[in-house]
C-alpha positions in Angstrom: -164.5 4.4 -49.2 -165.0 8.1 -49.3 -164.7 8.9 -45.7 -162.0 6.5 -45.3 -159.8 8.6 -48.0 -161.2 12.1 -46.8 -160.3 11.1 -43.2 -156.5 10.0 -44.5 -156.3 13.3 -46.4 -157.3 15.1 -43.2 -154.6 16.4 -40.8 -155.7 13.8 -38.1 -155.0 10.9 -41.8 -151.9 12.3 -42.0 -151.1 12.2 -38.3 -151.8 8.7 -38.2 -149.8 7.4 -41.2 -146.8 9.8 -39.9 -147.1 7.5 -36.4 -147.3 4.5 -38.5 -144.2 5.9 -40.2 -142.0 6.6 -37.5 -142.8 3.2 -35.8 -141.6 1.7 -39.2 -138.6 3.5 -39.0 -137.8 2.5 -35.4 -138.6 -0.9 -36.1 -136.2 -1.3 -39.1 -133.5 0.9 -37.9 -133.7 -1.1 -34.3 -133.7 -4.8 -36.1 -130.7 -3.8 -38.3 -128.8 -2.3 -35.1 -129.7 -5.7 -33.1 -128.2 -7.7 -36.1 -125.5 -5.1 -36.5 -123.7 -5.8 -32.6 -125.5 -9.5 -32.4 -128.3 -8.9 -29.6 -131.2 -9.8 -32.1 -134.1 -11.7 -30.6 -136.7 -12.8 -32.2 -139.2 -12.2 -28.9 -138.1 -8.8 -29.1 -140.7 -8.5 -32.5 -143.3 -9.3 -30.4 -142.5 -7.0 -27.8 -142.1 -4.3 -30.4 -145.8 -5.1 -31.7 -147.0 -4.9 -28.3 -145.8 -2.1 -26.9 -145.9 0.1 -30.1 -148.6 -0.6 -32.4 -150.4 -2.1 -29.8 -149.9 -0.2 -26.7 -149.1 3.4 -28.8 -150.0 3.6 -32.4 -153.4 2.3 -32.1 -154.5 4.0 -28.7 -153.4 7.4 -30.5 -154.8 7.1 -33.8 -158.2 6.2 -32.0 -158.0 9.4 -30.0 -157.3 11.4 -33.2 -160.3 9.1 -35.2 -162.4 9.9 -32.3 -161.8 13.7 -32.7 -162.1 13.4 -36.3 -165.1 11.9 -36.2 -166.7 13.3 -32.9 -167.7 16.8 -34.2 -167.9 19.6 -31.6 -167.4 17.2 -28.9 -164.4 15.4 -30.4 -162.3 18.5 -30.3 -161.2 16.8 -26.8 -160.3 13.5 -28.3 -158.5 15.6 -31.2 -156.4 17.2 -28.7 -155.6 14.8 -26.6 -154.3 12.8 -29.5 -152.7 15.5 -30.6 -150.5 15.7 -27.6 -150.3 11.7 -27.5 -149.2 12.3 -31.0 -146.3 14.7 -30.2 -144.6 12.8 -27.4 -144.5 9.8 -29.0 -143.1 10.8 -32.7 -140.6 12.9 -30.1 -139.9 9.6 -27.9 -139.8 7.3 -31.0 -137.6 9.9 -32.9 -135.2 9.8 -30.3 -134.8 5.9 -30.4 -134.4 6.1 -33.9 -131.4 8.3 -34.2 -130.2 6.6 -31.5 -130.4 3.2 -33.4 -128.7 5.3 -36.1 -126.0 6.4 -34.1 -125.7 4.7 -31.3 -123.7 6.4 -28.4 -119.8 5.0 -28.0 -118.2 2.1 -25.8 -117.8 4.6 -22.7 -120.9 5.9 -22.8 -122.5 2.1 -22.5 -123.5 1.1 -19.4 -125.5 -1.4 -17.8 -128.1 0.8 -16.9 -127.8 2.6 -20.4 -127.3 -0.3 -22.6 -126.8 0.4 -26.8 -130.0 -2.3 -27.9 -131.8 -3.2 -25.1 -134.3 -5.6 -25.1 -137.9 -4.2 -24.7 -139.2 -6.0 -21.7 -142.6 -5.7 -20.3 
């Protein structure tokens, strides 16, 4: 249990919950918006899991585990998720303000629509 709570404590910990964190936020801020203008679907949580924790969180926080872990040679791994890291908090961070405040009628378009629906 030691090196589980010296590796959250750690920058790489922190990293992790602070991607766990912003996927929260997303998710939350994205259901209430869906329920808000009534484009809510309930496949849409499964996509979110998918593509997110799935597809994002949990490759990332194993790069950054990895580099944690991996010594002299895990500096790579660190790096790499480090990067990984960076784009998506900056990607999610986006979506998330845009939940918050999403852009007016005119600026709505087909091809930029306020809540889509993630599709694969």
């Amino acid at each position: 249990m030691d090196v589980l709570t010296t590796f959250l404590d750690s920058e790489a910990g922190l990293a992790v919950k602070g991607l766990v964190i912003v996927a929260f936020l997303d998710f939350v801020t994205g259901a209430f918006a869906a329920l808000k203008d009534g484009t809510f679907a309930l496949d849409a949580i499964a996509a979110f899991v998918r593509k997110h924790i799935l597809g994002r969180v949990a490759p990332i926080s194993t790069l950054l585990v990895v580099g944690y872990f991996g010594g002299e040679t895990g500096k790579l791994f660190m790096a790499g998720g480090i990067a990984a890291a960076a784009a998506y908090v900056a990607e999610t961070g986006a979506s998330v303000l845009g939940n918050i405040a999403p852009p007016k009628d005119g600026d709505v378009t087909a091809a930029n629509p306020v809540n889509p629906v993630p599709e694969d």
